[in-house]
DSSP file (Angstrom, degrees, kcal/mol; ACC not computed):
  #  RESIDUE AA STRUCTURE BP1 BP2  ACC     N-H-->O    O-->H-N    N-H-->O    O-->H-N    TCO  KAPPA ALPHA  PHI   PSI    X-CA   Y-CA   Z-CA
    1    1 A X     >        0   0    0      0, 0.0     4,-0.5     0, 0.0     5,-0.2   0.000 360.0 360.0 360.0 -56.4    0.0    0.0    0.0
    2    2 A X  H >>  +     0   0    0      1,-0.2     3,-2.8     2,-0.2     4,-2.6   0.892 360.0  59.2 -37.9 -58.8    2.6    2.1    0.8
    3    3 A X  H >4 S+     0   0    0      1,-0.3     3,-0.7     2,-0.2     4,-0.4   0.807 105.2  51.4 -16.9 -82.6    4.4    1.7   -2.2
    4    4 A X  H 3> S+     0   0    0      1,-0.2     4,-0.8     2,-0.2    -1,-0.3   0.249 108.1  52.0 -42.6  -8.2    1.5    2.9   -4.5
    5    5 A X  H <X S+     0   0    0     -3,-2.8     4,-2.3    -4,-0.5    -1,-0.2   0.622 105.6  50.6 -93.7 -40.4    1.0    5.7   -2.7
    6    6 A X  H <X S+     0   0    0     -4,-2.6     4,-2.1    -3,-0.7    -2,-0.2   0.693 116.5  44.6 -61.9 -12.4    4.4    6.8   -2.9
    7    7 A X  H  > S+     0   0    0     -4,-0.4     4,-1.5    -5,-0.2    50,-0.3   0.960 112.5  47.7-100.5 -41.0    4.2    6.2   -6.4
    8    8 A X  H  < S+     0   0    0     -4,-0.8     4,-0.3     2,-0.2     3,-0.2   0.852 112.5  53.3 -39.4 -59.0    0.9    7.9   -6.9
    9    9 A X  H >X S+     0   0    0     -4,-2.3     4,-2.5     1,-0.3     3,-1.0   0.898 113.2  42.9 -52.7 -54.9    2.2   11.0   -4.7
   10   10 A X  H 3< S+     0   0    0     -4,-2.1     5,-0.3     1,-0.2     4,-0.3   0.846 110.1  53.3 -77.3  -9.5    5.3   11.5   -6.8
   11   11 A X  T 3< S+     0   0    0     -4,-1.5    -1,-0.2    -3,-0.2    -2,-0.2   0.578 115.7  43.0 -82.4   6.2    3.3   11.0  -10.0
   12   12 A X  T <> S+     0   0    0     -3,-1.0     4,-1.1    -4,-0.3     3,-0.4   0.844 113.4  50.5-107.2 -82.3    0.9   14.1   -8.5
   13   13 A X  T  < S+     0   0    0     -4,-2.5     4,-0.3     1,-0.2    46,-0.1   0.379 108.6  52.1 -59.3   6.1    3.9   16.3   -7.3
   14   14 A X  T  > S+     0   0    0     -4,-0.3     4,-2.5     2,-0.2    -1,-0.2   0.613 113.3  47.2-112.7 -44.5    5.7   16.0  -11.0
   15   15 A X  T >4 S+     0   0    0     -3,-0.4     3,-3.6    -5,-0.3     4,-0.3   0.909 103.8  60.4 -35.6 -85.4    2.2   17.2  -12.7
   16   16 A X  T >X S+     0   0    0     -4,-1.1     4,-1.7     1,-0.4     3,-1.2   0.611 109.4  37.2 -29.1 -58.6    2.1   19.7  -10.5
   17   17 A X  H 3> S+     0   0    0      1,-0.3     4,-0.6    -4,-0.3    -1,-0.4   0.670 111.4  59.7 -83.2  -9.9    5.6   21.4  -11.7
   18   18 A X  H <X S+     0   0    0     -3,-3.6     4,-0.7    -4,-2.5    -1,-0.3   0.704 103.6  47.4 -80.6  -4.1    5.0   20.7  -15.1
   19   19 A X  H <> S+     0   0    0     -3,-1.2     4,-2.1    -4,-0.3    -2,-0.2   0.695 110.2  60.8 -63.8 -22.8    1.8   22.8  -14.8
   20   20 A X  H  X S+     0   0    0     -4,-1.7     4,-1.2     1,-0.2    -2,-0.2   0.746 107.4  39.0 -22.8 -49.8    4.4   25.0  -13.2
   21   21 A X  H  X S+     0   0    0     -4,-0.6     4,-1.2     2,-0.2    24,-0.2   0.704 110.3  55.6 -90.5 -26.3    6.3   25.2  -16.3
   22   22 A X  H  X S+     0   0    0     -4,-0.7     4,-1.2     2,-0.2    -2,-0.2   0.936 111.1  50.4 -87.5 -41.0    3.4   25.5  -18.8
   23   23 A X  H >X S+     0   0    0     -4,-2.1     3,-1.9     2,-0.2     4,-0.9   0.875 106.2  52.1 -56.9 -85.8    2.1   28.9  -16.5
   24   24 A X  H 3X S+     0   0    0     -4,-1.2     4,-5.1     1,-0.4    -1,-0.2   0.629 108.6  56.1 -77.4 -36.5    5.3   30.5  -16.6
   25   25 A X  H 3< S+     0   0    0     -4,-1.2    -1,-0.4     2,-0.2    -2,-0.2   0.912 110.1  40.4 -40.0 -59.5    4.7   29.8  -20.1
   26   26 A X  H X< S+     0   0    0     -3,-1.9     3,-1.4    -4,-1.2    -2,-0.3   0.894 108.7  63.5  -4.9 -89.3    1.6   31.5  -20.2
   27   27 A X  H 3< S+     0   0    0     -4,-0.9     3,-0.3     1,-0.3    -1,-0.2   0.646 113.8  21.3 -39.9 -55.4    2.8   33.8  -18.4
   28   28 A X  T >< S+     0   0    0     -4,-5.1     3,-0.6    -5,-0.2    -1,-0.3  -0.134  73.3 120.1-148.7  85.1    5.6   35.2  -20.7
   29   29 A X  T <  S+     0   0    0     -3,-1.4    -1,-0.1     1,-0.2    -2,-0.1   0.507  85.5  44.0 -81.6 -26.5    4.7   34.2  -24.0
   30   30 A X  T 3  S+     0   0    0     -3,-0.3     2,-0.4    -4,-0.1    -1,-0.2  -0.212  84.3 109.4-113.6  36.1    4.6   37.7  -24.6
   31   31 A X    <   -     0   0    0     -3,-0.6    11,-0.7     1,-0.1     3,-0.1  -0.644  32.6-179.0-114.2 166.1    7.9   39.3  -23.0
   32   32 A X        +     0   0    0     -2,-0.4     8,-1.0     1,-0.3     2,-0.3   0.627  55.2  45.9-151.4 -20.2   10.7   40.6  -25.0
   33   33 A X        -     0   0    0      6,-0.3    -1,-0.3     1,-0.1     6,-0.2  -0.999  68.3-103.0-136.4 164.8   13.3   41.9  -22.5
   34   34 A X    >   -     0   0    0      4,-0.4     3,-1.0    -2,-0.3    -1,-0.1   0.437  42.8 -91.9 -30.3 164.7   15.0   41.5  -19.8
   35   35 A X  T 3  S+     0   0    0      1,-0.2    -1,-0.1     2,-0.1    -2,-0.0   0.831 128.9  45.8 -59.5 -29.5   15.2   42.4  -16.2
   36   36 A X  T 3  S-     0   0    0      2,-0.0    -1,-0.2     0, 0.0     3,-0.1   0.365 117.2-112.2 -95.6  18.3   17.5   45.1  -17.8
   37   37 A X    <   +     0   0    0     -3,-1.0     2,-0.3     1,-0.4    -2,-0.1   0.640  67.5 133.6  79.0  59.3   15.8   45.9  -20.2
   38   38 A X  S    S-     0   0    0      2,-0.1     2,-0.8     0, 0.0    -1,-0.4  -0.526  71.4 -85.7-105.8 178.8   17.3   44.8  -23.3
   39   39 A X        +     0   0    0     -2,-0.3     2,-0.4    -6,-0.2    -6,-0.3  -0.753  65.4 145.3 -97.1 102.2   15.6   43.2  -25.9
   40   40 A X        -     0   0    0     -8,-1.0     2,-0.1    -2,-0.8    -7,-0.1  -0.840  39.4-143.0-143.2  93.2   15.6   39.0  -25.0
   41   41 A X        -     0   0    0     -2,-0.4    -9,-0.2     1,-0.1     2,-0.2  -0.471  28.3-104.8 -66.6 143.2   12.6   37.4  -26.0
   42   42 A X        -     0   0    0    -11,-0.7     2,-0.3   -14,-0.2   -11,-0.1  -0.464  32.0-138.8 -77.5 140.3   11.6   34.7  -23.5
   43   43 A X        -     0   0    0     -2,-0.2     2,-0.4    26,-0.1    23,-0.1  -0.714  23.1-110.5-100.4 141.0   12.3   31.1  -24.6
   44   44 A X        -     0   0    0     -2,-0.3    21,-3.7    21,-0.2     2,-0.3  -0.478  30.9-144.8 -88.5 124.6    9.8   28.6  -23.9
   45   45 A X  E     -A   64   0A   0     -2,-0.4     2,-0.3    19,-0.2    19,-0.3  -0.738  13.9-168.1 -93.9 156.3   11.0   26.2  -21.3
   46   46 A X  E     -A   63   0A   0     17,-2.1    17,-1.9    -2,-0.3     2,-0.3  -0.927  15.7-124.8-127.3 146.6   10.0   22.3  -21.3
   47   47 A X        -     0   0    0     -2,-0.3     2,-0.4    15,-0.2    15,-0.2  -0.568   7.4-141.7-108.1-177.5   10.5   19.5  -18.5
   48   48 A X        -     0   0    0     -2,-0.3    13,-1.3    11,-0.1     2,-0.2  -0.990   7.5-164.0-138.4 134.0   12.0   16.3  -18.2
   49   49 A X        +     0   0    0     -2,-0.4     2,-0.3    10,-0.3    10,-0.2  -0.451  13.1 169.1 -45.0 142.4   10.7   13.3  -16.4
   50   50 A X  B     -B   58   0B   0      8,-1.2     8,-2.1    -2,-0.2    10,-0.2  -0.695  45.1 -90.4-147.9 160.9   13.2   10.3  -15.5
   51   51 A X        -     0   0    0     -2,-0.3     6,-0.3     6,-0.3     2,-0.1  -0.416  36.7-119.2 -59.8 133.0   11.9    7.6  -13.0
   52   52 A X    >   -     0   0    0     -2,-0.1     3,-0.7     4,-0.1    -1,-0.1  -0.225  20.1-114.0 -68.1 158.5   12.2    7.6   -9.6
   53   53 A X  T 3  S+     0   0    0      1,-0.2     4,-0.0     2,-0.1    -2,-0.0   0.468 114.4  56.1 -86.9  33.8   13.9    5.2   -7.4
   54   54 A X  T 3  S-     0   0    0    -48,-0.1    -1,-0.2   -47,-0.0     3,-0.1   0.076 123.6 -98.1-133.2 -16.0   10.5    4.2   -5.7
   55   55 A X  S <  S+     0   0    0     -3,-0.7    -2,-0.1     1,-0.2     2,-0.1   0.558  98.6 101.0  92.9  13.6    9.0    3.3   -9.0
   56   56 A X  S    S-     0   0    0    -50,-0.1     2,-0.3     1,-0.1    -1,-0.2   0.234  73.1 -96.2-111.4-135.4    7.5    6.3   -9.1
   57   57 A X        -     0   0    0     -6,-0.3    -6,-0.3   -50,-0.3     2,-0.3  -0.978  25.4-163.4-151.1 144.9    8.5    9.4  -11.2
   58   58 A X  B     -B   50   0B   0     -8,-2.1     2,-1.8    -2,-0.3    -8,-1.2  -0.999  30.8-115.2-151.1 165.4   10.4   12.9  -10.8
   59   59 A X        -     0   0    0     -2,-0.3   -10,-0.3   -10,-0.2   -11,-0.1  -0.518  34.2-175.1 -93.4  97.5   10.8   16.0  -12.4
   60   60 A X        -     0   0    0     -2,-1.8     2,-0.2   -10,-0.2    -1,-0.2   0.722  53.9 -24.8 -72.2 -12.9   14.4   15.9  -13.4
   61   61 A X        -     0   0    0    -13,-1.3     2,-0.4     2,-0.1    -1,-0.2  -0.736  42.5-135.7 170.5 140.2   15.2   19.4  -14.9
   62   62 A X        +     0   0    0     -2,-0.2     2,-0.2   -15,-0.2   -15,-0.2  -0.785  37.7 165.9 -80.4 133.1   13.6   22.1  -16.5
   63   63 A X  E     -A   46   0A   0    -17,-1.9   -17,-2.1    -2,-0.4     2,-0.5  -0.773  40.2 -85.3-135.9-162.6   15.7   23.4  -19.6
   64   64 A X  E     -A   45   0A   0    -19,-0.3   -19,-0.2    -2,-0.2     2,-0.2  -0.840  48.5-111.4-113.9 117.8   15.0   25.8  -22.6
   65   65 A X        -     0   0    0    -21,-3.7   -21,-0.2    -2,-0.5    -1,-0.1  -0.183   6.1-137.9 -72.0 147.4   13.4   24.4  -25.5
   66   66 A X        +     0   0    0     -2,-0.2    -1,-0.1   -23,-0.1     3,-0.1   0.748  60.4 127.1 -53.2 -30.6   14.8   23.9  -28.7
   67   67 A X  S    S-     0   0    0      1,-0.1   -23,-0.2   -23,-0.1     3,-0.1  -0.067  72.1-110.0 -27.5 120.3   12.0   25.1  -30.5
   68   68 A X        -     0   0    0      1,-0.1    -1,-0.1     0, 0.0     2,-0.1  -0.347  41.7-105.1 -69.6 148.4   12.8   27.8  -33.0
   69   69 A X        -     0   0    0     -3,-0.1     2,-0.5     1,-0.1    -1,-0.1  -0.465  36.1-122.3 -69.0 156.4   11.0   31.5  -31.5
   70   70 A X        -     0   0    0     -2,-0.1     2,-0.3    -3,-0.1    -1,-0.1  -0.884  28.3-140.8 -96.3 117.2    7.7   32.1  -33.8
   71   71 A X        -     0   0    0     -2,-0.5     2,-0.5    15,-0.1    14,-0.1  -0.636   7.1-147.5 -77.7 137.6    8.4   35.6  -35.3
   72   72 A X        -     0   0    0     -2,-0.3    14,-2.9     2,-0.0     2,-0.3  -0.939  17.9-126.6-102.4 127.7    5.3   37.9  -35.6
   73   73 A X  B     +C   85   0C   0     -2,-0.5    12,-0.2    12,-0.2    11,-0.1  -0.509  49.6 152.4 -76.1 132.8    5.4   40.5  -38.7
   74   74 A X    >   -     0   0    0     10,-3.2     3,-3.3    -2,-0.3     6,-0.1  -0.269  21.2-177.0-149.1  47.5    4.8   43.7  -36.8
   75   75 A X  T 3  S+     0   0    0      1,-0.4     5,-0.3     8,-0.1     9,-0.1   0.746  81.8  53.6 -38.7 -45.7    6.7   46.7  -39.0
   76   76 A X  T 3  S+     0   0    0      3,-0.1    -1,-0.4     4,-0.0     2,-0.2   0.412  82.6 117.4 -85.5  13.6    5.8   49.3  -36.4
   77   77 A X  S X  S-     0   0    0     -3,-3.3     3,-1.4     7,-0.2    -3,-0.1  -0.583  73.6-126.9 -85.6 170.1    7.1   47.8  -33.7
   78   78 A X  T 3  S+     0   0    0      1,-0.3    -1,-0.1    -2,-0.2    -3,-0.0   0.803 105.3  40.6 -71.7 -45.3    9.7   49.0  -31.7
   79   79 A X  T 3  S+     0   0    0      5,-0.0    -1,-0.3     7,-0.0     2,-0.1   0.108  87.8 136.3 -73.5  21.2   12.2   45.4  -31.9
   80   80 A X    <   -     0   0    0     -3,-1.4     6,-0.2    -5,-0.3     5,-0.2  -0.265  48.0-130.2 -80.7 157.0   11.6   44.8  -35.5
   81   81 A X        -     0   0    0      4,-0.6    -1,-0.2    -2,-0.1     5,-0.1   0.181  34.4 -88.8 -90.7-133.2   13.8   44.0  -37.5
   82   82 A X  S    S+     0   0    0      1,-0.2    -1,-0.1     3,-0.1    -2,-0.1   0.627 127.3  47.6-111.8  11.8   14.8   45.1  -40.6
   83   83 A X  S    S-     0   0    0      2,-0.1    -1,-0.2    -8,-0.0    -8,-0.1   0.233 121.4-104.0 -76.9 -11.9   12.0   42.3  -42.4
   84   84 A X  S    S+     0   0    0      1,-0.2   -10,-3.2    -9,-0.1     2,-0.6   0.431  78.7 129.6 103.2 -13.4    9.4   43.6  -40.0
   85   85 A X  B      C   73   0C   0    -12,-0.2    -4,-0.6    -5,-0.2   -12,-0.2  -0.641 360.0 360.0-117.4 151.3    9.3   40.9  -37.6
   86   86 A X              0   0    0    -14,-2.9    -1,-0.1    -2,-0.6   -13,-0.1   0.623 360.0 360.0-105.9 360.0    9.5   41.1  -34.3
């Protein structure tokens, strides 16, 4: 009983931070600089799973996905480039 519970619990608490990661998504899907306010469009982060030693599951690291950024054609805005897209 235990067992299943532990495994159930870590399979709960690994959800949980990948809904973490998909809000933060969310969140700045639309940001385009920095804390200093340079121009660094936010990169979409993904997680990684690996198996626990408990049979269960854990989140093993968030990193930055590889996924090319989607340019929007935008002339007048301020970061465009010199195609228009920002």
């Amino acid at each position: 009983m235990d067992l299943s519970l532990s495994i159930s619990t870590s399979g709960m608490i690994a959800q949980r931070r990948r809904l973490e990661v998909a809000s933060q998504n969310l969140a700045h899907q639309f940001t385009l600089l920095d804390a200093e306010g340079n121009y660094a469009p936010y990169e979409r982060r993904e997680i990684v799973f690996e198996p626990n030693e408990k049979g269960g599951v854990r989140a093993a690291e968030v990193r930055v996905s590889e996924t090319p950024l989607r340019m929007k054609f935008d002339p007048t805005h301020a970061f465009a480039n010199a195609d228009g897209y920002v």
